[in-house]
PDB file as gemmi writes it, atoms N, CA and C in Angstrom:
CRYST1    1.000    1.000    1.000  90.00  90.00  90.00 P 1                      
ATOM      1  N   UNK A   1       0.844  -1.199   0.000  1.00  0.00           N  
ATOM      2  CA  UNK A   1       0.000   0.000   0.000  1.00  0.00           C  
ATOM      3  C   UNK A   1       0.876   1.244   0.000  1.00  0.00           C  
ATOM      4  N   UNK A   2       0.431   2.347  -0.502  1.00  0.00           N  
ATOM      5  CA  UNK A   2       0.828   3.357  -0.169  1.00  0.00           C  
ATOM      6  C   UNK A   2       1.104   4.204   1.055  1.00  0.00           C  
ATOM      7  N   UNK A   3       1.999   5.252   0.719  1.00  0.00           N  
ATOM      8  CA  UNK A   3       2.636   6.141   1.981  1.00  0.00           C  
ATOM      9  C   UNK A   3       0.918   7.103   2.832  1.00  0.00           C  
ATOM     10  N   UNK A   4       0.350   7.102   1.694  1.00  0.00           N  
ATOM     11  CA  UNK A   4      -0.571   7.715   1.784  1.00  0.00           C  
ATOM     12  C   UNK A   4      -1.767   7.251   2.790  1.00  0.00           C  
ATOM     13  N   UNK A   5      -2.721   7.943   3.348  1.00  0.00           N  
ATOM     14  CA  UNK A   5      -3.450   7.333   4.531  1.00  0.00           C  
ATOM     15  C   UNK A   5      -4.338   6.673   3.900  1.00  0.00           C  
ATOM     16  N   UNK A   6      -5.004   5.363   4.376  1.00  0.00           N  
ATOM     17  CA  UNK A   6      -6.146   4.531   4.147  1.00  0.00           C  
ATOM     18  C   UNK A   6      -7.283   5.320   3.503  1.00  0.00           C  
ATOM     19  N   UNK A   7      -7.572   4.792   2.678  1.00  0.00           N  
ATOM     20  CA  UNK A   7      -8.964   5.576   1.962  1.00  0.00           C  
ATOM     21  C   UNK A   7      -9.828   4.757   2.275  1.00  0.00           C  
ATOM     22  N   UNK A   8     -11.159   5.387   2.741  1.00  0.00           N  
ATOM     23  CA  UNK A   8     -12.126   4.912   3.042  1.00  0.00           C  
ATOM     24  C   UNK A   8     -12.733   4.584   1.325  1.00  0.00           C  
ATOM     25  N   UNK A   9     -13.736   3.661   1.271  1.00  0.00           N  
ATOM     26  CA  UNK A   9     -14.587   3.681   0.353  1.00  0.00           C  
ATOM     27  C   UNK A   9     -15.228   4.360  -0.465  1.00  0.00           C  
ATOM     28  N   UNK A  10     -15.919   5.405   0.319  1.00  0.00           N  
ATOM     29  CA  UNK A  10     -16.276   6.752  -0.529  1.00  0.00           C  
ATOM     30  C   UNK A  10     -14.990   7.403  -1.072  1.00  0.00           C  
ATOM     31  N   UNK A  11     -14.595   7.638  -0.128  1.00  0.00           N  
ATOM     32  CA  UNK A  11     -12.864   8.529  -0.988  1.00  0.00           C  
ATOM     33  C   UNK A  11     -12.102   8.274  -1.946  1.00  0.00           C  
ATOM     34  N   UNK A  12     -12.250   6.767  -2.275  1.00  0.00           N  
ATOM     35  CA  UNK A  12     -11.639   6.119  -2.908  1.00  0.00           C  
ATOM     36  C   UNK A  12     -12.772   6.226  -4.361  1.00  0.00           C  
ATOM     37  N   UNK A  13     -14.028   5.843  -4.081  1.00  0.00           N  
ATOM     38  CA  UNK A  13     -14.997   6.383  -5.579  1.00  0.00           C  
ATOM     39  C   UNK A  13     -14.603   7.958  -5.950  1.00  0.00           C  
ATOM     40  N   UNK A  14     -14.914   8.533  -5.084  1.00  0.00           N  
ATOM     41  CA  UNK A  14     -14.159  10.237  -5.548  1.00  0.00           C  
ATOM     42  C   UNK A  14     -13.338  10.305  -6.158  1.00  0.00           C  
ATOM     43  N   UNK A  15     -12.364   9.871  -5.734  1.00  0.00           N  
ATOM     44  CA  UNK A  15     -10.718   9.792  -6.878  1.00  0.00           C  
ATOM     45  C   UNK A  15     -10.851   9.471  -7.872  1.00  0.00           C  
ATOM     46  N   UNK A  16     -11.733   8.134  -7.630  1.00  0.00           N  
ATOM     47  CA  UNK A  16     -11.655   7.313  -8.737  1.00  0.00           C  
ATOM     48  C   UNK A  16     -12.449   7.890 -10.125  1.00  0.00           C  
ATOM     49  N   UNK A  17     -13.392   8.961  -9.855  1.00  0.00           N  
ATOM     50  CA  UNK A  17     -14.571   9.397 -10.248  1.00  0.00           C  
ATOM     51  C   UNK A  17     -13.533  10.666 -11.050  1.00  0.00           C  
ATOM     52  N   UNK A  18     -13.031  11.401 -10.277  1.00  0.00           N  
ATOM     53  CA  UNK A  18     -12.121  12.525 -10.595  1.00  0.00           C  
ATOM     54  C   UNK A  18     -11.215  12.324 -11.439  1.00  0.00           C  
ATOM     55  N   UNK A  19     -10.247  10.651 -11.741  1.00  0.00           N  
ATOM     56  CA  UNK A  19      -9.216  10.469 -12.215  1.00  0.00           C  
ATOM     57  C   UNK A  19     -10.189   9.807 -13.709  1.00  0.00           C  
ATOM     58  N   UNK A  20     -11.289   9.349 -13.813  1.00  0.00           N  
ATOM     59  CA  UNK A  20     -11.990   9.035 -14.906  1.00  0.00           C  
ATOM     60  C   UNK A  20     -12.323  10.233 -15.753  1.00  0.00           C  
ATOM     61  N   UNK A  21     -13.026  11.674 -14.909  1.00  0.00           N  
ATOM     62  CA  UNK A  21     -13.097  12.788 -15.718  1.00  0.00           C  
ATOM     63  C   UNK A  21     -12.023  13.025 -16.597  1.00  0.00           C  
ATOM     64  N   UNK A  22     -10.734  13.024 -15.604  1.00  0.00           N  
ATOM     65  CA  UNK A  22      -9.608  14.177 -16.459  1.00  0.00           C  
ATOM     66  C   UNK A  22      -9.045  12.938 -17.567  1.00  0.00           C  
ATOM     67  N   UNK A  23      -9.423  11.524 -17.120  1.00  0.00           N  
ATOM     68  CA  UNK A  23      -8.970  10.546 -18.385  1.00  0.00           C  
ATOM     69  C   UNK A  23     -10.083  10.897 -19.700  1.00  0.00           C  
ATOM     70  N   UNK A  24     -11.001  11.378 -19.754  1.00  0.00           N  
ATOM     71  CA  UNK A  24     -12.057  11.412 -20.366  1.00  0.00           C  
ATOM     72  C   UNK A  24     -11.835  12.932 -21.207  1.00  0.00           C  
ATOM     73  N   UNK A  25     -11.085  13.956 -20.624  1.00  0.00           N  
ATOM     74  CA  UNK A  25     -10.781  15.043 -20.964  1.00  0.00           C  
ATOM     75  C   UNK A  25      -9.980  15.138 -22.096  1.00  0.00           C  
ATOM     76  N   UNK A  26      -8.522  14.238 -21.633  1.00  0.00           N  
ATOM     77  CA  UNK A  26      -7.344  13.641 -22.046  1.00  0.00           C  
ATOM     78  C   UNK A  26      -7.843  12.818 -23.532  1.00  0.00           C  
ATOM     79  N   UNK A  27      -8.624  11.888 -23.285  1.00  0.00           N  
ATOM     80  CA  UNK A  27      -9.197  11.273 -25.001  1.00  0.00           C  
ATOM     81  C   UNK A  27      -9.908  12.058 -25.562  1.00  0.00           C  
ATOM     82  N   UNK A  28     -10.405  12.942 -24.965  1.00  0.00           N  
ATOM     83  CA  UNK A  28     -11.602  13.985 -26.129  1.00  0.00           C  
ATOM     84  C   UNK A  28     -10.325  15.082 -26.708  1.00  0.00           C  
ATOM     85  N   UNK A  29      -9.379  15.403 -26.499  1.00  0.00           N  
ATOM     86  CA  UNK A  29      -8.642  15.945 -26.825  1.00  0.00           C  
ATOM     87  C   UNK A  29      -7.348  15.418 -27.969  1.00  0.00           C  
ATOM     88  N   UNK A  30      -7.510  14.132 -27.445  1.00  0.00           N  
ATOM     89  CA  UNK A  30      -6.491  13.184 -28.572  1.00  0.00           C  
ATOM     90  C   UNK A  30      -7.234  12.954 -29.732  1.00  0.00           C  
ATOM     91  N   UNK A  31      -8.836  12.521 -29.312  1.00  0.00           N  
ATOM     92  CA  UNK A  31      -9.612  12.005 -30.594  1.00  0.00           C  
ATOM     93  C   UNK A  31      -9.904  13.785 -31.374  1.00  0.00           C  
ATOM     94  N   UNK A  32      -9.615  14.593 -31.011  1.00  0.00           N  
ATOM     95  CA  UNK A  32      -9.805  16.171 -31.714  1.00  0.00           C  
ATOM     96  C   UNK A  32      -8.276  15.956 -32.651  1.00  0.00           C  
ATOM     97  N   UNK A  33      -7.568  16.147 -31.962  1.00  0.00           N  
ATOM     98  CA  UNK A  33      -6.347  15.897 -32.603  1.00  0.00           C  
ATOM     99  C   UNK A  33      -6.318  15.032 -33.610  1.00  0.00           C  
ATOM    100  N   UNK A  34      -6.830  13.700 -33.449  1.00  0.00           N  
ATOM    101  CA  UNK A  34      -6.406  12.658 -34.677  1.00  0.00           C  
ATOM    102  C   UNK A  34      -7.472  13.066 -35.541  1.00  0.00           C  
ATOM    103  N   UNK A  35      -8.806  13.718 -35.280  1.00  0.00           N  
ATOM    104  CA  UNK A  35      -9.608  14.280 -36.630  1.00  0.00           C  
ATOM    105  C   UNK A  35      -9.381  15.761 -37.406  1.00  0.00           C  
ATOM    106  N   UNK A  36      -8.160  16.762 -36.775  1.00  0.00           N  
ATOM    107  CA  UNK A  36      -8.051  17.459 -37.628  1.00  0.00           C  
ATOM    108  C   UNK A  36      -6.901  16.591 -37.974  1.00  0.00           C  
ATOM    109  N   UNK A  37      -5.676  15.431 -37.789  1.00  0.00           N  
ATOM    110  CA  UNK A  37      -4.528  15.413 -38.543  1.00  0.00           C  
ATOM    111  C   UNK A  37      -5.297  14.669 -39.849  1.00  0.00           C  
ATOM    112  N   UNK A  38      -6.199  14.156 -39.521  1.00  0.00           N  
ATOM    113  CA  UNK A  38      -7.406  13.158 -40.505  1.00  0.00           C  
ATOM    114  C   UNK A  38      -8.066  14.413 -41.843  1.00  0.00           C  
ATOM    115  N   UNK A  39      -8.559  15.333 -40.933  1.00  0.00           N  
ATOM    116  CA  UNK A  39      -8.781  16.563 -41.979  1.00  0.00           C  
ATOM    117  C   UNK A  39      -7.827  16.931 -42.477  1.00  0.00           C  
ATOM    118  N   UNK A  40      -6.672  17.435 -42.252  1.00  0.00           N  
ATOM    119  CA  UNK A  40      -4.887  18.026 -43.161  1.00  0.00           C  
ATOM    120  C   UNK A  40      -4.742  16.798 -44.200  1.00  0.00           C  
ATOM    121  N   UNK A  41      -4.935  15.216 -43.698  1.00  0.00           N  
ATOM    122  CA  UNK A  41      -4.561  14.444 -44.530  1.00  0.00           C  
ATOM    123  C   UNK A  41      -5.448  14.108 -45.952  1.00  0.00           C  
ATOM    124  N   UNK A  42      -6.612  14.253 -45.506  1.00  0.00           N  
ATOM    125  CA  UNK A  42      -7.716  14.272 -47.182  1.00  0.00           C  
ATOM    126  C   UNK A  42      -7.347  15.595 -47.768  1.00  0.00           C  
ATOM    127  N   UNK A  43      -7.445  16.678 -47.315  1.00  0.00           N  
ATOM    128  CA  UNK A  43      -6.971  18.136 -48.024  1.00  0.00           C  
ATOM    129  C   UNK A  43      -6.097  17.650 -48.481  1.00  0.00           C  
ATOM    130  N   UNK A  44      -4.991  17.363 -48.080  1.00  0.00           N  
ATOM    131  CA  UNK A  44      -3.977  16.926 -48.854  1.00  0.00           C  
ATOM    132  C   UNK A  44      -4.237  16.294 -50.416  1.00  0.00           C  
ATOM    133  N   UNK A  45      -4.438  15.484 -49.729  1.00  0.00           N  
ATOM    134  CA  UNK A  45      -4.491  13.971 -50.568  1.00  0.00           C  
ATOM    135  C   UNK A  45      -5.655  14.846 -52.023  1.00  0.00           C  
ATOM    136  N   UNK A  46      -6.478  15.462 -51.265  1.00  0.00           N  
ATOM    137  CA  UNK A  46      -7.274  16.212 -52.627  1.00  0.00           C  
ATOM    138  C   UNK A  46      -6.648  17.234 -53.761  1.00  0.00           C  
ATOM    139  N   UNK A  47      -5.975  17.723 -52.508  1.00  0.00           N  
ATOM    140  CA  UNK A  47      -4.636  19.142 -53.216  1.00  0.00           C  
ATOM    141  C   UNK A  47      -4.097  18.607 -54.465  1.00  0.00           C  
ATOM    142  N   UNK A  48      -3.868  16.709 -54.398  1.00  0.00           N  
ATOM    143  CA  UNK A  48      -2.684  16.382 -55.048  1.00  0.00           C  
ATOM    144  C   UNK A  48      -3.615  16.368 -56.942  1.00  0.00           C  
TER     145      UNK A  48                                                      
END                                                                             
């Protein structure tokens, strides 16, 4: 276990709840990313 003090049950859904948001933040931001490099790449590909 960790250095850190015992988490009760609830405390432990909180975190857990908190560390799912900002993971959820983190992919909506990657999947933005891979659809404009997706948009640059058909422009492209049309340019040619």
């Amino acid at each position: 276990m960790s250095l850190k003090k015992k988490l009760n049950f609830e405390e432990l859904v909180a975190e857990n709840r908190k560390q799912i948001l900002a993971d959820r933040l983190i992919m909506e931001k990657i999947e933005q990313s891979m659809d404009q490099r997706m948009e640059q790449s058909i422009k492209k590909v049309q340019d040619q």
